[in-house]
N, C-alpha and C positions, 0 to 999 in steps of 0.2 A: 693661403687661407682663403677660403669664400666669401663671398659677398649673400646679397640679399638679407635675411630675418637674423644675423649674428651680429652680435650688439658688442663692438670691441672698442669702438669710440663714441667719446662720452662728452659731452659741451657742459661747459663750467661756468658760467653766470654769476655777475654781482660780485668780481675782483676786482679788489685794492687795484689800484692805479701804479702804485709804484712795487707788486710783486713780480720777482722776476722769475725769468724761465726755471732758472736754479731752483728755487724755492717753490714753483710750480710741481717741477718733478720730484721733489725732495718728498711732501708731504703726498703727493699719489703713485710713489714708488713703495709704499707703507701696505700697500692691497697688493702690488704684484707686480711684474717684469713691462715696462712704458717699452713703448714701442719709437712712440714720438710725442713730445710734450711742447705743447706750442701757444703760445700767449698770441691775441690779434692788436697788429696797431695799426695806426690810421698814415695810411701810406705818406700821405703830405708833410706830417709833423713826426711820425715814429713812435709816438708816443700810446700804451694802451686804451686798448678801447672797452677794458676790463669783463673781456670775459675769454676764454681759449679754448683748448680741446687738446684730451688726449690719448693714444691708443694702446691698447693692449696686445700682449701677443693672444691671450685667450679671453673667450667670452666670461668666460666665471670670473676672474680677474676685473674685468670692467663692468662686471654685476657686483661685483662688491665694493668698487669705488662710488659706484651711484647710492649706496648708503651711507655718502657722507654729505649728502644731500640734507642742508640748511647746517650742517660744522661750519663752525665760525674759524676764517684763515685771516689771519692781519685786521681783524677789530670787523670784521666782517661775512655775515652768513652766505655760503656758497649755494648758485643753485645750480642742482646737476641734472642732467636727461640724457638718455641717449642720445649722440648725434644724429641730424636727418642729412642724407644727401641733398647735396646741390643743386636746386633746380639748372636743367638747361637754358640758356633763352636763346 
């Protein structure tokens, strides 16, 4: 699959602290086929840094999960955007 202007990954903002991966994939396997669903933690403690990201195998797919942007997952409103590449440094 290409790179550049294809929006297959999606960053998810404003998670519950204690959702797990499971229940990550669970509720954005609802829109279409994850590719990879990954929660971020903070390497020292392990513990989430409440927010993740996840991929699709198609772009329509990850256009349709970003309209669950501000759905509330565990007593809390998600916020979703396309992911941006990683700066270099």
């Amino acid at each position: 699959m290409g790179q550049g202007s294809v929006v297959s990954r999606i960053y998810i903002g404003n998670l519950s602290y204690k959702l797990t991966t499971d229940e990550l994939r669970e509720e954005f396997e609802t829109v279409g086929r994850l590719k990879e669903a990954s929660i971020v933690v903070d390497r020292s403690t392990g513990e989430s840094k409440g927010f993740a990201f996840c991929e699709y195998f198609t772009e329509e797919d990850a256009r349709k999960a970003l309209l669950k942007d501000g759905q509330e997952l565990k007593g809390r409103p998600m916020r979703i955007n396309p992911a941006r590449e990683r700066s270099k440094r």
